[in-house]
C-alpha atoms as one frame of an Amber mdcrd trajectory, in Angstrom:
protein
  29.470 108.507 127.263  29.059 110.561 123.969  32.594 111.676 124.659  33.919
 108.330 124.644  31.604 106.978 121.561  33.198 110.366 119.604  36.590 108.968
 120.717  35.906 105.651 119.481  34.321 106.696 116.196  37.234 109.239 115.472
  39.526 106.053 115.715  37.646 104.292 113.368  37.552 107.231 110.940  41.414
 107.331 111.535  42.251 103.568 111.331  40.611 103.015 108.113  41.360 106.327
 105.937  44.700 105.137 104.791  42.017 102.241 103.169  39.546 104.994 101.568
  42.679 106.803 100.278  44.396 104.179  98.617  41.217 103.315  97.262  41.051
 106.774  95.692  44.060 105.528  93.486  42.126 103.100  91.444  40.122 104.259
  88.828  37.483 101.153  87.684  34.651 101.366  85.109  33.491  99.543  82.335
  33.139 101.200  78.511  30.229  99.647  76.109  28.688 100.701  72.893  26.254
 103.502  73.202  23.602 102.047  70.813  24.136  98.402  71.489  25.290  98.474
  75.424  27.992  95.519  73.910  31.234  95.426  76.356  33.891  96.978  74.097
  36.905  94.788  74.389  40.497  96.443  74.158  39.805  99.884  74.682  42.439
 101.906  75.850  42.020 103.938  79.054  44.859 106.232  79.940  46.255 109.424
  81.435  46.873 111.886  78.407  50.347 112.576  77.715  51.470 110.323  80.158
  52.928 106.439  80.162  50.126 105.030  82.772  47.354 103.682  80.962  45.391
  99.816  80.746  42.352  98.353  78.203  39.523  96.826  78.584  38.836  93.000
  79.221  36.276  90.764  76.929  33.489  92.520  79.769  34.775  96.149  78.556
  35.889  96.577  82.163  38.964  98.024  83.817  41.405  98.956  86.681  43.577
 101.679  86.377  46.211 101.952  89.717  46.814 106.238  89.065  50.058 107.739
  91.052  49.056 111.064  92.897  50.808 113.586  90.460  47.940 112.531  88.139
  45.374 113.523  90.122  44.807 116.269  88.339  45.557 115.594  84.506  42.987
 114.045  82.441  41.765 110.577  81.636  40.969 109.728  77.675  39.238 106.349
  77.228  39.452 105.787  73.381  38.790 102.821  70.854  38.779 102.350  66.976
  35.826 103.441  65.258  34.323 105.517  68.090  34.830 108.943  69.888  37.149
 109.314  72.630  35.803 110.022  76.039  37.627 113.128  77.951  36.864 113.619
  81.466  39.417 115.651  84.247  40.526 112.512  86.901  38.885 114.150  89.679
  35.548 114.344  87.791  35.721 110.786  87.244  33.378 108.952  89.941  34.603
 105.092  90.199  32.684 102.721  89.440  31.353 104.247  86.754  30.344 103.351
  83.069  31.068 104.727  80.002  29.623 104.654  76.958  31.287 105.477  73.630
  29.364 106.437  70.340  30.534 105.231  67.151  32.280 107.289  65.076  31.060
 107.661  61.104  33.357 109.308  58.886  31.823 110.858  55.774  32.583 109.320
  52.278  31.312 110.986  49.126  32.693 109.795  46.102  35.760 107.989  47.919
  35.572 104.373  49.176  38.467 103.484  52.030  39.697 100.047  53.044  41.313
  98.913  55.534  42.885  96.214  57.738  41.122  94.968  60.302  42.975  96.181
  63.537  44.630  92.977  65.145  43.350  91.634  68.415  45.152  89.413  70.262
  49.041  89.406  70.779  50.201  87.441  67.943  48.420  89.256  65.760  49.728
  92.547  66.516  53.667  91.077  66.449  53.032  89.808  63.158  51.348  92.913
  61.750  54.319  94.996  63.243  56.734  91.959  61.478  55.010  92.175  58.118
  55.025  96.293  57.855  58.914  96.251  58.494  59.746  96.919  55.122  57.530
 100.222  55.674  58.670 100.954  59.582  62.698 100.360  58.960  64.517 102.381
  56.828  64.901 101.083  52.685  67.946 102.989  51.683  71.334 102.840  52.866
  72.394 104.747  56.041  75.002 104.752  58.837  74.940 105.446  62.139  78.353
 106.536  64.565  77.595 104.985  67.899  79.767 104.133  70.940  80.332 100.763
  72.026  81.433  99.188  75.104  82.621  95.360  75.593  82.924  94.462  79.300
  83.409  90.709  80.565  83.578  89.603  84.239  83.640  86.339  86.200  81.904
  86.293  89.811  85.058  87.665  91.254  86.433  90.508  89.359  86.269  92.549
  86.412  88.719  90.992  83.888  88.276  93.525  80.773  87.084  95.903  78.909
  87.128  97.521  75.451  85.377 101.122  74.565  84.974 102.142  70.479  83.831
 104.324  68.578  82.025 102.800  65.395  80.596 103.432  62.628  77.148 101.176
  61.508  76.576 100.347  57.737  73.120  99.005  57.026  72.264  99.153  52.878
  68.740  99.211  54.267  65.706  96.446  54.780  65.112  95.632  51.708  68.496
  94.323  50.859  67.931  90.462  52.825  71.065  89.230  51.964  73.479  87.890
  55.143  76.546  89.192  56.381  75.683  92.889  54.341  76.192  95.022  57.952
  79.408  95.975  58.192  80.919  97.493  61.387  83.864  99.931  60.928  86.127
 100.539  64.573  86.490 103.683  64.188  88.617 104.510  68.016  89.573 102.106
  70.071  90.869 101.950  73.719  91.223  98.691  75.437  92.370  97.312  79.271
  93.578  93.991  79.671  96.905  91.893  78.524  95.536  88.908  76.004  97.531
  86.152  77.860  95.172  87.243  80.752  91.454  88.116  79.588  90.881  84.446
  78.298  91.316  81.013  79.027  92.859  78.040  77.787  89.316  76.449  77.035
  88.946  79.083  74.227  92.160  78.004  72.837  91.792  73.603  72.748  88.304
  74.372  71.114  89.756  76.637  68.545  92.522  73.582  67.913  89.402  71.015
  67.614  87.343  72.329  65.415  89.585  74.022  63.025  93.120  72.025  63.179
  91.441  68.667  64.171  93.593  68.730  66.957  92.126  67.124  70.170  93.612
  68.748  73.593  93.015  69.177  77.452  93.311  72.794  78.474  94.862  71.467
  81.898  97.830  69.945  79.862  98.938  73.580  78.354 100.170  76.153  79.965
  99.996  79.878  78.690 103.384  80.950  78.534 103.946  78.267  76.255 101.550
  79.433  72.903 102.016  82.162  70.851 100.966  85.509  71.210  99.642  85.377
  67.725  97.889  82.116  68.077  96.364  82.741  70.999  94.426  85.716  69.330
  93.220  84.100  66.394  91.751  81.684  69.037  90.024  84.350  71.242  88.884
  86.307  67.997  87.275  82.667  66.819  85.728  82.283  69.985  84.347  85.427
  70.477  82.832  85.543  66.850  81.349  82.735  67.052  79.556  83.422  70.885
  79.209  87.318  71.324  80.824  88.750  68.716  80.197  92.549  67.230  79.510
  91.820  63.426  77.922  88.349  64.963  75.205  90.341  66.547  74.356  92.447
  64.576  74.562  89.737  61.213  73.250  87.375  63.453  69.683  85.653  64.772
  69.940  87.951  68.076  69.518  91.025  65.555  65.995  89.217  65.570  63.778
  92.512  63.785  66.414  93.180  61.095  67.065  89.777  60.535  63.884  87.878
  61.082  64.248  87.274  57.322  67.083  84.699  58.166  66.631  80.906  57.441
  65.374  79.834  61.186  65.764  83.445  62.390  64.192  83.540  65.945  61.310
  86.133  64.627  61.034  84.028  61.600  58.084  82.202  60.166  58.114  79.535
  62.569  58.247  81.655  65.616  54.790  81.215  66.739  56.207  77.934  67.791
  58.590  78.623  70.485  56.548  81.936  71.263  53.063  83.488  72.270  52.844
  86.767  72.826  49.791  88.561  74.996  48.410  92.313  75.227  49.383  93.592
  78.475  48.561  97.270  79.094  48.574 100.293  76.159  51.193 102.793  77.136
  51.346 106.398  75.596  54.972 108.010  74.597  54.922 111.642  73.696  51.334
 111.260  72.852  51.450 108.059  70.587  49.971 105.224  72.386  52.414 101.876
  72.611  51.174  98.170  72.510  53.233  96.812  75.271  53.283  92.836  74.155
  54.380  90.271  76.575  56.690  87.555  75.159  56.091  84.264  76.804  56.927
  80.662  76.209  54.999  78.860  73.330  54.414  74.563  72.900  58.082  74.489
  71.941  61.782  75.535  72.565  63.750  78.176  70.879  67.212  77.718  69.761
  69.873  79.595  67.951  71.676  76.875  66.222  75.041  78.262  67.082  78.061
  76.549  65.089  79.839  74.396  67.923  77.782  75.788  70.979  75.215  73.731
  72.176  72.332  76.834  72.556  69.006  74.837  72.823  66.246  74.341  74.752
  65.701  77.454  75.609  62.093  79.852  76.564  62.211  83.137  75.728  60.629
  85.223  78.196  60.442  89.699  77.969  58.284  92.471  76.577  57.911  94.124
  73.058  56.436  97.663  72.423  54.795  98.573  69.538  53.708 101.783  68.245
  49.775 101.533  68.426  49.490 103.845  64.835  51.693 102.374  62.275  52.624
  98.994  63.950  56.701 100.029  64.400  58.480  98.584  66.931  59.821 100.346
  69.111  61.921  97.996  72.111  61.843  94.783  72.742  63.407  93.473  76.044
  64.191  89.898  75.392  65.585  86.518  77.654  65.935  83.214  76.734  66.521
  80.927  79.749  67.108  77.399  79.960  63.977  75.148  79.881  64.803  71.343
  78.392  66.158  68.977  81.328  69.341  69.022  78.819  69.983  72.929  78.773
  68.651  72.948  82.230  71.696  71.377  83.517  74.286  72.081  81.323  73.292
  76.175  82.363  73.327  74.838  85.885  77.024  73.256  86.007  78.538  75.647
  83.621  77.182  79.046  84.499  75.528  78.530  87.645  72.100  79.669  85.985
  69.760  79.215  83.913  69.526  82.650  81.972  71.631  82.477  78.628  70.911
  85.630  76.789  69.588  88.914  77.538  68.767  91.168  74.968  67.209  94.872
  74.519  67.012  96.496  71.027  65.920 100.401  71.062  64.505 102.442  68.254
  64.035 106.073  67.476  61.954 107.448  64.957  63.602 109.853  62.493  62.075
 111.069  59.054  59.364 108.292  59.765  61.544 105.522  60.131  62.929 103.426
  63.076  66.140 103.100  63.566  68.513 101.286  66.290  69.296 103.625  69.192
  70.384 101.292  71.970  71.681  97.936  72.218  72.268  95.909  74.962  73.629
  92.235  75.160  74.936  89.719  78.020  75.560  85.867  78.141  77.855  83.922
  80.364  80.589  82.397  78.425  82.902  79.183  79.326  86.983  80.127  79.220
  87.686  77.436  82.398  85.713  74.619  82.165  88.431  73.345  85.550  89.716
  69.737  86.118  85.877  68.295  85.664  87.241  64.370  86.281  85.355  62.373
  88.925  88.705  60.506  90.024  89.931  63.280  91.723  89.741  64.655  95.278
  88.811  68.349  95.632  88.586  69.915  98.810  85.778  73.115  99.163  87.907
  75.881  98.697  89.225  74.547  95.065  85.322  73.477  94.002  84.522  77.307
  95.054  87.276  78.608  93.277  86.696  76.603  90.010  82.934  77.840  89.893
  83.701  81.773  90.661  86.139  81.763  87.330  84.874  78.749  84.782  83.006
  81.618  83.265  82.724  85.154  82.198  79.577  87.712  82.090  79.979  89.240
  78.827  78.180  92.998  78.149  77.697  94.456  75.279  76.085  98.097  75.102
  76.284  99.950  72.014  74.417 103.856  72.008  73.824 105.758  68.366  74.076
 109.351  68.388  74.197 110.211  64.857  72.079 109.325  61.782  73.549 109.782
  58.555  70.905 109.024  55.802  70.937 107.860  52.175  71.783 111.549  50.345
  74.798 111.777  52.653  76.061 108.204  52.816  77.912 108.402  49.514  79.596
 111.220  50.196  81.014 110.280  53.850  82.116 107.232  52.099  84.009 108.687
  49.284  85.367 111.728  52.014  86.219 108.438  54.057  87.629 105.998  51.885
């Protein structure tokens, strides 16, 4: 009988230890004031030197899921104003509550001030907007990156281009438009220009610059000029994805937020909110990782002959927790309004319409572009769309795997070249 109750029990031990061990990953407490036993609210509890980290809610409390290799690394719980609490992870007994005393700094003779640290989300995106002129660089620089153009219906690969460029920024303070400039400085490129485009791109070219109203089933390739037919694509592509467009543009949205109706302008609290989501630590500097949601309104980009409205804008920012610097933002905008909703629908077949990442490094205390990464579907066969016509399946199929492209754009910096040497490569250059 004890035999078979030792049997039983040993079961039971073995059934639920998976339970007790995954338990073991969560770390839970809650941090208050020493003196006043007040919750403190956004305190950051992470692994040191490490990217795994969470704060504290409006009850100081918290839930911290910890990965096995940091079992044995150490867990800093830390808040403005008070002294950081170090204890080795398997020291720490969950629940358990900690209590952090307030740290006084001695002033003699010298009075400091300063800003109270933002709370919520949109307070800490427009701190980190309003100290750009401080976090991106003021003088003139340039950058040698490599870029890569790649475009794609559902099918096939239909092109590509590869460069190497050089970047031209006269630095932050200088606001005025169209003052990036974009030098090719290699280029190799993979496709024949009477094949990597459409006719579409061509009859919207001839309406809104000639005035010249036309169906793009009624031409026929072989019939337009090489010549022509370039101008057209280079139109097209300027206007929708182009290099210099993106980077002069309102989807350069931290360098250009001072742009009249810039996306990060002064109205963007109105197509966004952004929330505190967790507190992150890079190579020992703690990140604000900021999620972007939708806000009581759209966001648009106003794009000259491309309806591009009605969109929310969904992604994540991080921001350095020290100085307020941005550091990446990952960035959507998908179709919301009933109107974008179904024009992204029929056209592209869904409903995302930009994706966007922007990468910064720091270097001599100032952030500067690293990595760039854009895509968007773009119309070049919009088909035979009349309603008078019979289609069978296979030609409705076809029409919707090549009415539209994916574009990519990537772009990776390697070099820096900073104000003392940016005359000189000029003048060596030019």
């Amino acid at each position: 009988m004890n035999g078979n109750r030792f049997k039983l029990y040993l079961k039971i031990a073995i059934f639920f230890s998976p339970f007790f061990i995954g338990a073991q990953n969560d770390i839970t407490g809650k941090v208050t004031d020493f003196f006043t036993f007040a919750p403190i609210e956004n305190a950051s509890v992470y692994i040191e030197n490490s990217t795994v980290g969470t704060v504290t809610n409006t009850d100081g409390k918290f839930s911290l899921y910890l990965p096995k290799e940091y079992r044995n690394d150490t867990l800093i719980i830390s808040s403005i104003g008070y002294k950081s609490f170090k204890s080795a992870v398997s020291d720490f007994k969950s629940p358990m509550d900690i209590s952090l005393e307030e740290e006084l700094a001695a002033l003699d003779e010298i009075v400091i001030k300063s800003d109270t640290r933002p709370k919520s989300g949109n307070e800490i995106v427009l701190r980190a907007l309003e100290r750009l002129s401080k976090t991106l660089p003021s003088q003139p620089f340039l950058e040698k990156g490599f870029f890569r153009h790649k475009e794609r219906n559902k099918k096939e690969f239909k092109w590509l281009i590869e460069s190497a460029i050089t970047f031209y920024d006269p630095g932050y303070d200088t606001l005025t438009k169209n003052t990036i400039k974009i030098n090719v400085d290699e280029n190799r490129k993979s496709y024949d220009l009477r094949d990597i485009d459409s006719l579409f791109a061509y009859t919207s070219y001839l309406k809104y610059n000639k005035n010249v109203k036309l169906r793009s089933n009624s031409l026929r390739r072989d019939t337009i000029q090489k010549t022509s037919l370039i101008k057209a694509i280079k139109w097209n592509d300027e206007r929708v994805n182009g290099l210099d467009n993106l980077f002069n543009g309102k989807l350069n949205l931290v360098r250009n937020n001072n742009l009249k109706k810039a996306v990060f302008g002064d109205q963007m609290l109105v197509g966004h909110k952004f929330n505190v989501d967790t507190i992150l630590v890079e190579n020992g500097r703690k990140l604000y990782k900021i999620k972007i949601e939708k806000g009581a309104g759209y966001v648009g980009l106003g794009t000259p002959n491309v309806f591009n409205e009605g969109f929310e804008p969904k992604g994540s920012m991080y921001i350095y927790y020290d100085n307020f610097a941005i550091k990446k933002i990952e960035y959507q905008l998908v179709a919301a309004s009933d109107v974008q909703k179904k024009r992204s629908k029929s056209l592209f077949d869904t409903y995302l319409n930009h994706k966007l990442i922007l990468s910064y490094k720091d270097f001599d205390g100032k952030m500067y572009l690293n990595y760039v990464y854009y895509e968007t579907p773009k119309l070049v066969n919009a088909g035979d769309r009349s309603t008078d016509r019979t289609k069978d399946e296979k030609e409705i199929e076809r029409q919707k795997n090549e009415q539209f492209y994916y574009t990519t754009q990537e772009i990776l910096f390697s070099d820096i070249i900073g104000f003392k040497e940016v005359e000189i490569f000029l003048f060596q250059r030019y």
